[in-house]
N, C-alpha and C positions, 0 to 999 in steps of 0.2 A: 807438662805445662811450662810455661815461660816464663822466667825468671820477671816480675813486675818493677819498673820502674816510678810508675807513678800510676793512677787509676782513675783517675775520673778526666776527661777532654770533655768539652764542649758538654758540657753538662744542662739541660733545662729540667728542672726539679719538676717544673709546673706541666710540663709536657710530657711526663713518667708517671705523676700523681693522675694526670686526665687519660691519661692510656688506661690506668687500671679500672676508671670508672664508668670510660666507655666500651669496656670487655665487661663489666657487670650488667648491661643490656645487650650488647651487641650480638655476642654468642662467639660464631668463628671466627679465628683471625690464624693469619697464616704461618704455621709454626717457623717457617724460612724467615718470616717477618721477625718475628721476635728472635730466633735467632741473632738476626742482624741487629737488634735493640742492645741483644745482650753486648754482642763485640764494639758497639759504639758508647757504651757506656765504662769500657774498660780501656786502660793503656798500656799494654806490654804481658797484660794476664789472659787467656788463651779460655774464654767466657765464650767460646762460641760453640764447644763439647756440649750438645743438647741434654735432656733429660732425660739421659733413657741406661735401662742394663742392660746388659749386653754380657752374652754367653760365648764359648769357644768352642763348645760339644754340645753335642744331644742331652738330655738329663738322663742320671744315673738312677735319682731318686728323684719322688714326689718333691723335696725343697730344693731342686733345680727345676722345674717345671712353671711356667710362667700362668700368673693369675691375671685373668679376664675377666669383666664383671660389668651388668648392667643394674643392679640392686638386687633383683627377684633371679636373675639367672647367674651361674660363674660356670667357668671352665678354668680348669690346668693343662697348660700345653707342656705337652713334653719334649716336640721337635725333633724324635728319630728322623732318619733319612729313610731305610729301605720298611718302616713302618712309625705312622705316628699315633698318638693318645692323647685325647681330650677325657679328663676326667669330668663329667659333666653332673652341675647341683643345680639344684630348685631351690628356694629358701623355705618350701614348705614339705619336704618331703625329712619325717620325724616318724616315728614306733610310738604308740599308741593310740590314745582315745583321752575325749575330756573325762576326769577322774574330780572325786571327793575331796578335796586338800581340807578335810577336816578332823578330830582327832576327838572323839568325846571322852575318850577316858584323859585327855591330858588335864584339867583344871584341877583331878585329884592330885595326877605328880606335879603340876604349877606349885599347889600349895604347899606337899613334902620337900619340894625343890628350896623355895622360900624360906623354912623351915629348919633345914637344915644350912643355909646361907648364914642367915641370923643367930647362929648357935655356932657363926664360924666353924661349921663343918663341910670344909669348902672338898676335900675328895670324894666324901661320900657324898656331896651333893652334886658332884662331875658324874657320878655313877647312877644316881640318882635322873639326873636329868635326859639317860638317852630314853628313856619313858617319853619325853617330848618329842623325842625322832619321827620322821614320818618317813615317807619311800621315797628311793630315787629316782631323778627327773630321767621324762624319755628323750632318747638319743634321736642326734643329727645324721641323716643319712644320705647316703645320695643315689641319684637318678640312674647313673652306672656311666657307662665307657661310651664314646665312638670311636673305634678303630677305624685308619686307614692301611690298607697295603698297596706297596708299589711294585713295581715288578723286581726281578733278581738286579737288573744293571745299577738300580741305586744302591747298591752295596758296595759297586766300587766308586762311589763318587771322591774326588779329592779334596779328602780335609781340611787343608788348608784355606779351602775355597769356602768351609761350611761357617755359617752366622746365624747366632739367633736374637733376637733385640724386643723388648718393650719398651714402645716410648710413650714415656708419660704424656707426652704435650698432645699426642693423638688418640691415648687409652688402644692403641694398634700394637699385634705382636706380631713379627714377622721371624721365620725360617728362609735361608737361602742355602744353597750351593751349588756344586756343577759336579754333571758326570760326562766325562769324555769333552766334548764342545759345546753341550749344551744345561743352562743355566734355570737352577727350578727353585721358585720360589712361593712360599704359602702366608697371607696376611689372615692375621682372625679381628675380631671384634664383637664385641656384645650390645647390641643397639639398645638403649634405653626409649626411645620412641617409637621401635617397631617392634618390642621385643621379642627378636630373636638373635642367635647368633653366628655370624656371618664368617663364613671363609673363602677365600680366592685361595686357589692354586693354579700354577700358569708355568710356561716351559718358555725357554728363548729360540726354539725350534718351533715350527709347527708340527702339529701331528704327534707330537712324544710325549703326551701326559698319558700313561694310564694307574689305574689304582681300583682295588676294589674298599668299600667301605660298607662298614656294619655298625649295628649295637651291641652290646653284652651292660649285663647286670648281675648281681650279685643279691638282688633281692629279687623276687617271683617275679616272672617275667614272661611275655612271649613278641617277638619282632615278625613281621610280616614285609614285603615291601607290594608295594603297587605299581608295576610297569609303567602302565599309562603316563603315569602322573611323574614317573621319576622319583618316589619316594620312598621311603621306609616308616612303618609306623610300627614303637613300641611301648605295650602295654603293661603297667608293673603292680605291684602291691606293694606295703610296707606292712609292718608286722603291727599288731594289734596291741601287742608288747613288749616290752624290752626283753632284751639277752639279759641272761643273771648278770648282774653287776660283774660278780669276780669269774666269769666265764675265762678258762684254760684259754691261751692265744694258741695254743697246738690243737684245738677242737677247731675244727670248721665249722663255721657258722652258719655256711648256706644250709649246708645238710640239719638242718633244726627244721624240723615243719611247724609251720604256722599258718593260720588262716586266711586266706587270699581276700576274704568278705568284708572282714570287720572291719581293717584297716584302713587308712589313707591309698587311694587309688591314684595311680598317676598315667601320662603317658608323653613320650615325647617323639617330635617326628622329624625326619631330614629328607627336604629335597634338593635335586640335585639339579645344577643349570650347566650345561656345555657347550664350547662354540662350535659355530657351522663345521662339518666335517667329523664331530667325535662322537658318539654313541653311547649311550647307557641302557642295561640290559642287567636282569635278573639272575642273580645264581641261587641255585634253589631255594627261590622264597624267601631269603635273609638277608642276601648280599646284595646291592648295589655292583656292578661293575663298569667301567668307563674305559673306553677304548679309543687311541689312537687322536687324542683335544689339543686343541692348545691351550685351554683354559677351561677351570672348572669353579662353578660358584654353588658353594654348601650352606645353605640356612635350617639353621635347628630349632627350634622352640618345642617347651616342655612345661608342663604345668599338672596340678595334684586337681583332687577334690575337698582341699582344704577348703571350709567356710566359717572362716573364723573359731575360736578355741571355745567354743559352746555349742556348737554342734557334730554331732558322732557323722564319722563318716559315711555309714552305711544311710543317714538320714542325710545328707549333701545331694542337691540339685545341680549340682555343676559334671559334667564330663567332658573330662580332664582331654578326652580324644581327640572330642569334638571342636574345643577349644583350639586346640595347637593344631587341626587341619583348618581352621579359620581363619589364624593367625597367620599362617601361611599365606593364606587364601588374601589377606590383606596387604601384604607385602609382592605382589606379582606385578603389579603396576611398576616397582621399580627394580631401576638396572644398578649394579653394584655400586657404581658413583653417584648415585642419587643414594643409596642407603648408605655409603658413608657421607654422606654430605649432613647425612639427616643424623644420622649417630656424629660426628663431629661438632656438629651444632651444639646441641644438646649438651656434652662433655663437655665440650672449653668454655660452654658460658657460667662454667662452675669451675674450673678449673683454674683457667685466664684470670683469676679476682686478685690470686696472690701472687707475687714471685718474691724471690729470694737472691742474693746474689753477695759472698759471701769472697775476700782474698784473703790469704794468708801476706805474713811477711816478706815474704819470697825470696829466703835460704834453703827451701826444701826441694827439692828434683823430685817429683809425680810422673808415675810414668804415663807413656801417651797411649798407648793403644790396648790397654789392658783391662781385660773383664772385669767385671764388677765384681768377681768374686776373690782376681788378684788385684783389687783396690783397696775391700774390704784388707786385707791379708797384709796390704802396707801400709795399713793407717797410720801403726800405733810409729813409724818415721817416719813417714810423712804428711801427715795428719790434713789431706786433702778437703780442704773447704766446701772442694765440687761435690765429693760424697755427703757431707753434710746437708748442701741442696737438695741433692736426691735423695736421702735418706725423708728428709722436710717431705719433699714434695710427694714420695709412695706414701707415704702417711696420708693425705691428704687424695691419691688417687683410689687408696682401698675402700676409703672408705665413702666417696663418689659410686664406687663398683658395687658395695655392697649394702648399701643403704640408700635408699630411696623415698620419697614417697609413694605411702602405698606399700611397700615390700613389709618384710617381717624385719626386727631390728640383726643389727650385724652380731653374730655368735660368736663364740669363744675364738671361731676360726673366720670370723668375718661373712662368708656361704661357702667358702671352701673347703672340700674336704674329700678325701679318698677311700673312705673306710666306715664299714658299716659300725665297727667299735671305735669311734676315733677316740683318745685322749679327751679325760675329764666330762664323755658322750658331747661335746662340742658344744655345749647348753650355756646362755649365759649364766653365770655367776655374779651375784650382787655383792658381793663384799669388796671388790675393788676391782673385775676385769669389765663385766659391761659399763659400768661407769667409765672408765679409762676410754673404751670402744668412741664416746664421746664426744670428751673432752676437747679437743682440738678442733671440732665443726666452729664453735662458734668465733675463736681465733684465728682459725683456718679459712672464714669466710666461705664455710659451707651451710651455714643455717637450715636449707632444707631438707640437709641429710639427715639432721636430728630428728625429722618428724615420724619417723617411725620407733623412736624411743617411749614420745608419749601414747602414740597410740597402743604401744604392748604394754605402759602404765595405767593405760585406761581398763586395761582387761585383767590386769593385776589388781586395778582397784575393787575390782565386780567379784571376783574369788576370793581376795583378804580379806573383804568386809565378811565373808563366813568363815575364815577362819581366823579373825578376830574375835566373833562373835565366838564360836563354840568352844576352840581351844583354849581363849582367857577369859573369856564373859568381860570383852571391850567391844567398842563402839570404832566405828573406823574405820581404817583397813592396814594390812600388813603383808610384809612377803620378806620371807626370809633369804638363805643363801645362794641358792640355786634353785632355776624356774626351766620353763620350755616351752614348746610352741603351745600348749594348751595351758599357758598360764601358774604354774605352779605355783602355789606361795604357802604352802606348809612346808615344816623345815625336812630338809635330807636327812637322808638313811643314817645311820651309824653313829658315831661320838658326838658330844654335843661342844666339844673344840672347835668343828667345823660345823655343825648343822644349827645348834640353837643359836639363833642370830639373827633375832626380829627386825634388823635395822635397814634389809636389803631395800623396803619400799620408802624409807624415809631418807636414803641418800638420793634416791632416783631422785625425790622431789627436789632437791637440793634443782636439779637441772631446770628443774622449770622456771624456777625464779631465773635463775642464769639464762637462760633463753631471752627473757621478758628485759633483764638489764643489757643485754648485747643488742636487744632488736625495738626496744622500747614498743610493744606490739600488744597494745592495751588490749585490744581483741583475743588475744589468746591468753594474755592472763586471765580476762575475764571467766571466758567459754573451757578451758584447758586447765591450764597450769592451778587458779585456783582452786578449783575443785578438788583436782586432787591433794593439792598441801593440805586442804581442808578438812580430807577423808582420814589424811597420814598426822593430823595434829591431832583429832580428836583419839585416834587409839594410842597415839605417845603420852595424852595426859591422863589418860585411864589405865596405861600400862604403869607411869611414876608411881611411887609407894613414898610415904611421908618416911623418911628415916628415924633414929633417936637422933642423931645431930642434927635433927631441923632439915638439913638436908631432902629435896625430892633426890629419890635413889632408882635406877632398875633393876630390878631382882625378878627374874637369875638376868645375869650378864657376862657373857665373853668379848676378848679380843679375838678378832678373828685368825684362830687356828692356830693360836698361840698357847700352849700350856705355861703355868707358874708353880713353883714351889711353896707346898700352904707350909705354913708354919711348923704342923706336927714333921716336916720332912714330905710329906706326901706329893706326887705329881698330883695336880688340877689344873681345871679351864675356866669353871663355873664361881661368880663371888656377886658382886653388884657391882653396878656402875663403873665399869670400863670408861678408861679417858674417852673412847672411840663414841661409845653410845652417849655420851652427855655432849660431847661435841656433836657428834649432829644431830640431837635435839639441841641444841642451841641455835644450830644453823637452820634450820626448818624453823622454830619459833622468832627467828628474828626476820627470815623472809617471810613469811603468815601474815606478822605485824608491819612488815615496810609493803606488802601487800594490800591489805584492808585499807591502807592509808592512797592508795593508788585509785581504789575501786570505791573508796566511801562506805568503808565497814567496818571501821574501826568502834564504832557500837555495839558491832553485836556478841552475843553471850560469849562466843568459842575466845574471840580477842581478849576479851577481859580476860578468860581464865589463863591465856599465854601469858600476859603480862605477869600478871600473879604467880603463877610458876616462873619466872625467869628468876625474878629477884631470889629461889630458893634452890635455885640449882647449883651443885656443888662446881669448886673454882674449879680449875684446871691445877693438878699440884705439881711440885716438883720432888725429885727424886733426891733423899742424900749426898746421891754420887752429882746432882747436877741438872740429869737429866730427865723428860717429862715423863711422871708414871705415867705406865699404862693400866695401872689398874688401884681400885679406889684405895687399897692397901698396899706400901712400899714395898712387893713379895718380892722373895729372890727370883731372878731370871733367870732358867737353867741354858735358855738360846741367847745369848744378848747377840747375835747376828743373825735373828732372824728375818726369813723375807720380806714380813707384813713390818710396817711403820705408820698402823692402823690408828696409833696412838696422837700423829701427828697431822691426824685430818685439819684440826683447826687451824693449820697455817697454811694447807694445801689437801685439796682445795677450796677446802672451808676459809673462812677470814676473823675467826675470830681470834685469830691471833697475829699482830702485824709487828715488824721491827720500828715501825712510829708511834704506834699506841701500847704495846706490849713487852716493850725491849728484853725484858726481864725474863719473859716466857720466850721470845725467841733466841735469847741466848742460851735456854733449855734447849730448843730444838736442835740447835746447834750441837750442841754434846749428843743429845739422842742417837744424831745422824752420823759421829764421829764412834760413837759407841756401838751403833748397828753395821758400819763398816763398809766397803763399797759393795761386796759380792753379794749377788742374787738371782734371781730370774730376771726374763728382758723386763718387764713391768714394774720389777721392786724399781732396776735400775735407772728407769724413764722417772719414775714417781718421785725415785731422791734428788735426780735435775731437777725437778720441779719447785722441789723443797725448796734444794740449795737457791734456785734463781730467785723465788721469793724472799729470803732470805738474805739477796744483790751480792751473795758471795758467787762473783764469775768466775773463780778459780774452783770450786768443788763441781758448780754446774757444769763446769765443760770438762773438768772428769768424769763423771758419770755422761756425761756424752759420746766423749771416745771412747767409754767403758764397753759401750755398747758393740763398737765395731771392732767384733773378735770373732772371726770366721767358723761356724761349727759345721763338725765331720759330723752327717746324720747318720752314719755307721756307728759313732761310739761317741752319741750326744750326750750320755750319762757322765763324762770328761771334765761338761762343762755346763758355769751358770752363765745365763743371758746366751747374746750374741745373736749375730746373722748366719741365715742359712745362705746360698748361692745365691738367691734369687731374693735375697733382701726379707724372708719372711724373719719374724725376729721370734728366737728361743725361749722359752722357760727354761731347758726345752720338756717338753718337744714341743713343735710348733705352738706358741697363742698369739694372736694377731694383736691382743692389746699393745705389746709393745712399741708395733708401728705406730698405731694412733699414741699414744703417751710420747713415743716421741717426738713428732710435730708439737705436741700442746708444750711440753719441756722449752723445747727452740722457743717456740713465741713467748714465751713466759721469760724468755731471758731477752728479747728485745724491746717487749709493751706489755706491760702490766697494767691495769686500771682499776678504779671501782664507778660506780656514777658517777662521782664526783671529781674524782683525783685521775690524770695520767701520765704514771711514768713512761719517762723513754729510754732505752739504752739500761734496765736497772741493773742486768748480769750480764754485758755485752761483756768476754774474753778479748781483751782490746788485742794483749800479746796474741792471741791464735785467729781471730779473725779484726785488724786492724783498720782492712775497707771494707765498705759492704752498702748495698741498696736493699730495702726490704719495703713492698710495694703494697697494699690492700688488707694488711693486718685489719680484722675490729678490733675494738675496745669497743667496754660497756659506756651506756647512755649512748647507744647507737652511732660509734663512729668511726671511721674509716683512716688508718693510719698510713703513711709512707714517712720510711726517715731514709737519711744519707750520712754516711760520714765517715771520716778518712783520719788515716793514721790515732783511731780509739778513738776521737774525739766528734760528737752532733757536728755537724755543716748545718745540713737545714731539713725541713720537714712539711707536711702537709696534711692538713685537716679537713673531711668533709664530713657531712650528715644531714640528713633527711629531714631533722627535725629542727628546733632550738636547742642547741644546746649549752652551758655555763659551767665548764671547767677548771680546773686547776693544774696544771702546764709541771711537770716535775723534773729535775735533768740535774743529779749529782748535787744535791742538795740547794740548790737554787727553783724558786718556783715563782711561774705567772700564772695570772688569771684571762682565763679567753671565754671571748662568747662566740659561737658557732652559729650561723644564718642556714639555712635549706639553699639548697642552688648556689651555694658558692665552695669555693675553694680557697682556703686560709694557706697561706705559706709562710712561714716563720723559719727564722736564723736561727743562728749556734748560743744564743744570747736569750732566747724564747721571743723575741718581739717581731708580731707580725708586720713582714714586709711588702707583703700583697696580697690582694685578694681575687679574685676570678670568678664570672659565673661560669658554669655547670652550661 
């Protein structure tokens, strides 16, 4: 990149702010075009390196393999030459059956639990409490493989010639190379409007494409193909139960028989398109083979007999067969540029909302033509802005690929995944990864990717309301730490460090109101979001217990997966009232109440009893050393660098504790965050950006930013905490996709902060590490749409629009104005906050 001498020419604020809001209708626009936006808006800085990674070789492993995604379908492309691998997911394909998440013997151990809490016998009441365990959730599995083979001559193709690329601006993954003189190259994509998923492959010769192509699977299976038709159909089962949890990795797992009946049924199909001249032809029943093309078009579509997490498979009306030779069947009408036209549409008018555009000072030399994974590898000198962009923006495209409306919500691993055991069984986790998963839609100005969060809370609500009911004799509903495609909300197998940990469906709710203040979308508070706070408040006030200190308390309570030292010396987990669970019950009681007051309910019974419990819930305390307990007694910490900083929800993403109104408490957090330490998994480390940026200290956030970009060897990732794989997936490790999404919401938390009422600009902007920068379509809450500018650290100017009326409070380094927002216009204001123009829409 080129040394910058200055950054911004010919600059029109007002025609960068209406670019992003006529891409929030528009849909396509053409990636060349913005290209050229980027290099025009730059002087001497080399902004025209599009968004995309880019590889030097084929993948060695699953985290060099590039992820595809249309919500309900994904693939990993791996981009061999003389053979390639599509590892191919369904978002419904899971190991078992809806099950009981109820517990009747647990209200005897509630009480012994209780019991011995009270009597401060906090180990034996950790030993006590795996009484409340329940089973572990069923695994994420997938659909199985498409193999291609090419003939012997691509084995010598020359290297140097070989490319493999995803560019985010098109959601497109392409291979290229060349053997001898002639040039071969494969595009994939996963269509959201027709879904299936698409590939070209094509020669710079005529006549020299061949390949043969199959399926294989690793769960029950059988493929067939159909001459006629140019297809292959195959047909699978998933297991009706899990693999034992601690199942031997040296056992194979295929070799386990299980029931082909009971389970989830699936099937997926690929046909094949070729041009005049090339032939496709049957090898014994399985194989596809393609002879002598110059171009080949492969559409896949796969789908289960899932019908929702209440009905047993073997009782599903759907066939899964039938479906995906339909879906085919509805895609014939178009020719491959009409289905990327139609898959591009779709993407970028979700994608196109934001951009980013980020300089460095420009002492640093970036090299120019160098993988993404020897960028990552040179960050920590040269601390490349561009990566920063991209890192922003794959945040923002996985989770476009992997959540949908309509689809199931995005997994531990997003829909990706290679392995019938994957890590942690791929299941969301409520204690802080699917939340994370998130986080970033509604900053990221993806809004309707969130909508398959509520709807898997809707189904969470209809299973906790009974195991509310029977495991505590409460009213309500609940869901603990880990769930699955059929809903789970009784707590996980094993220690009750990790599993007892009723708080899982009361942070979910937390999003809802968060929805309702980014989209102001009375209608779904109505209809959605209240209900469920509604379902999640009344089991929170019948789960509190009056304390002796007056205090409401909950007993039992952990910090998530955090043990402390009780007093007699003993390790425990199990005490009352964790900082964690009283913050969010505060956070759920204070949205309930700013809730009612929206919808005209603030009479009724449930209201009044929040109120009344607020006034008695205990403060948040602080630590002797400083910083904020985590738990309701000052216990020794035998980790104080533990991963979780469970403790400091109320500053992030909770708000009940802010550096304006709380000073006091966030100078706790402060110590917390210095006392927990930078190292962790990719997720701690996105989580403590987030801290930090709430917190306006931009020198810790944009540590824990570059913390992130430390390249892991997936051979010996046990080495390392956090980081990126090759291909940008971000580490625990091994693989969890949270990281990505937590870091998008990080970054924008360090440019726009808000609440309805209040919006900062710039609050943790790293002036020294990124000095200029454009940042284009951010939300903020009370529905509005942000763009700022600004050069050498300092606001230039900025732009405000929104839908509705809105009346804010303008904030920028301790100086603040008041603005009022009209529908259909565009407010532009200076470095000074004072509007200088306005524009309609």
């Amino acid at each position: 990149m080129a040394e910058e001498s200055s950054f911004f020419v010919h600059f029109s604020f007002l025609m960068l702010l209406l670019s992003i809001i006529i891409t929030c209708g528009e849909g396509v626009r053409d990636p060349v075009r913005r290209s050229a936006e980027r290099r025009a808006l730059m002087d001497g800085q080399d902004l025209s390196r599009p968004l995309k990674l880019t590889f030097g070789g084929p993948s060695r492993n699953w985290t060099d393999a590039i992820p595809i995604g249309n919500g309900r379908l994904g693939a990993t492309i791996w981009g061999g030459v003389s053979s390639e691998t599509l590892n191919i997911n369904e978002d419904t394909i899971w190991t078992g059956v809806p099950a009981d998440y109820t517990n009747p013997n647990a209200p005897e151990a509630l009480a012994e639990v209780r019991r011995l809490v009270d009597e401060k016998n906090y180990a034996e009441a950790t030993s006590e409490a795996v009484k409340l365990s329940g089973q572990p959730s069923d695994v994420y599995q997938l659909v199985g493989d498409l193999n291609l083979e090419f003939d012997s001559s691509h084995r010598k193709y020359t290297q140097n010639s070989y490319h493999r690329e995803l560019d985010l601006e098109t959601a497109v993954a392409k291979v290229s190379y060349s053997v001898g003189a002639v040039d071969f190259s494969r595009e994939f994509f996963a269509s959201n409007p027709d879904q299936v998923i698409v590939a070209k492959i094509y020669a710079s010769k005529p006549g020299s494409l061949s390949f043969k192509v199959s399926f294989d699977s690793e769960l029950h299976h059988h493929s067939e193909t159909n001459p006629k038709a140019n297809q292959i159909l195959m047909r699978g089962s998933c297991r009706p139960k899990r693999l034992p949890v601690n199942l031997k990795k040296t056992i194979n797992a295929t070799n386990i028989p299980y029931d082909d009946h009971k389970g989830l049924q699936f099937a997926s199909i690929l046909e094949v398109r070729v041009s005049n001249g090339g032939s496709v032809s049957s090898l014994g029943g399985k194989k596809l083979s393609v002879e002598k093309a110059d171009w080949a078009v492969l559409l896949l579509a796969a789908s289960s007999n899932f019908d929702g997490p209440f009905t047993m498979p073997v009782d599903s009306k759907r066939d899964p067969a039938k479906e995906c030779v339909n879906r085919i069947s509805s895609v014939q009408k178009y020719s491959y540029s009409d289905l990327y036209a139609r898959h591009l549409g779709d993407y970028q008018k979700l994608f196109n909302r934001v951009s980013l555009q980020l300089s460095s000072s420009g002492n640093k030399t970036v090299q120019q033509a160098a993988s993404t994974a020897e960028r990552v590898q040179s960050f920590k000198t040269d601390e490349d802005p561009a990566l920063v962009e991209l890192l922003f923006q794959y945040g923002r495209y996985l989770l476009i690929s992997s959540s949908r409306p309509g689809t199931q919500v995005a997994n531990l691993q997003g829909i990706w995944n290679r392995d019938i055991q994957p890590p942690w069984d791929g299941a969301p986790h409520l204690n802080i990864n699917l939340q994370m998963n998130y986080w970033h839609s509604l900053p990221g100005n993806i809004r309707e990717c969130q909508e398959p969060l509520f709807d898997y809370m809707s189904a969470l609500a209809i299973n906790g309301r009974k195991t509310a009911q029977v495991n505590y004799g409460a009213s309500g509903w609940v869901a603990h730490q880990v769930s699955d495609i059929w809903a789970k909300t009784s707590p996980d197998r094993g220690e009750a460090v990790w599993a007892l940990w009723p708080m899982g469906g009361a942070w979910l709710c937390t999003h809802a109101w968060e929805h309702y203040t980014y989209t102001m979308d009375k209608e779904f508070l109505k209809k959605k979001g209240y209900p469920l706070l509604e379902g999640c408040t009344s089991f929170l006030l019948d789960w509190l217990i009056k304390g002796k200190d007056g205090f409401l308390q909950t007993n039992p309570s952990t910090s998530p997966e955090h043990m402390f030292t009780a007093p007699n010396g003993k390790p425990a987990s199990v005490s009352n009232s964790s900082t964690m669970d009283i913050a969010i019950i505060k956070e759920v009681f204070a949205d309930i109440v700013s809730a009612s007051e929206i919808l005209g309910k603030t009479n009724d019974t449930l209201i009044g009893k929040v109120i009344a419990a607020q006034a008695i819930l205990p403060p948040t305390r602080i630590s002797k050393d400083g910083s904020i307990m985590e738990w309701a007694e000052d216990f020794e910490d035998p980790e104080v660098h533990h991963r979780h900083v469970s403790h400091l929800f109320g500053l992030f993403p909770g708000h009940t504790i802010t550096v304006e109104k709380s000073p006091e408490l966030a100078k706790a957090v402060e110590a917390t965050l210095k006392k927990r330490g930078e190292e962790g998994p990719g997720w701690s480390t996105t989580w403590k950006a987030a801290l930090w940026a709430r917190l306006h200290n931009s020198e810790h956030a944009y540590r824990m930013v570059a913390h992130i970009f430390d390249l892991v060897d997936p051979l010996n990732e046990r080495n390392y905490e956090g980081g990126l794989y090759s291909n940008m997936f971000t580490a625990h490790p091994p693989f969890q996709i949270d990281a990505n999404f937590g870091f998008a919401a990080a970054v924008a938390e360090m440019l726009v902060q808000s609440t309805t009422k209040d919006l900062h600009l710039l609050p943790a902007l790293p002036a020294d590490k990124w000095p200029n920068g454009i940042v284009k379509g951010l939300r903020a809450r009370g529905g509005v749409t942000v763009s700022i500018k600004w050069m050498e650290g300092n606001l230039v100017e900025f732009g405000l629009w929104s839908e509705q009326i809105v009346s804010t409070r303008i904030v920028y380094r301790g100086i603040s104005a008041a603005a009022e927002l009209l529908p259909g216009k565009v407010f532009t204001f200076d470095k000074d906050l004072r509007c200088i123009r306005t524009e309609k829409l």
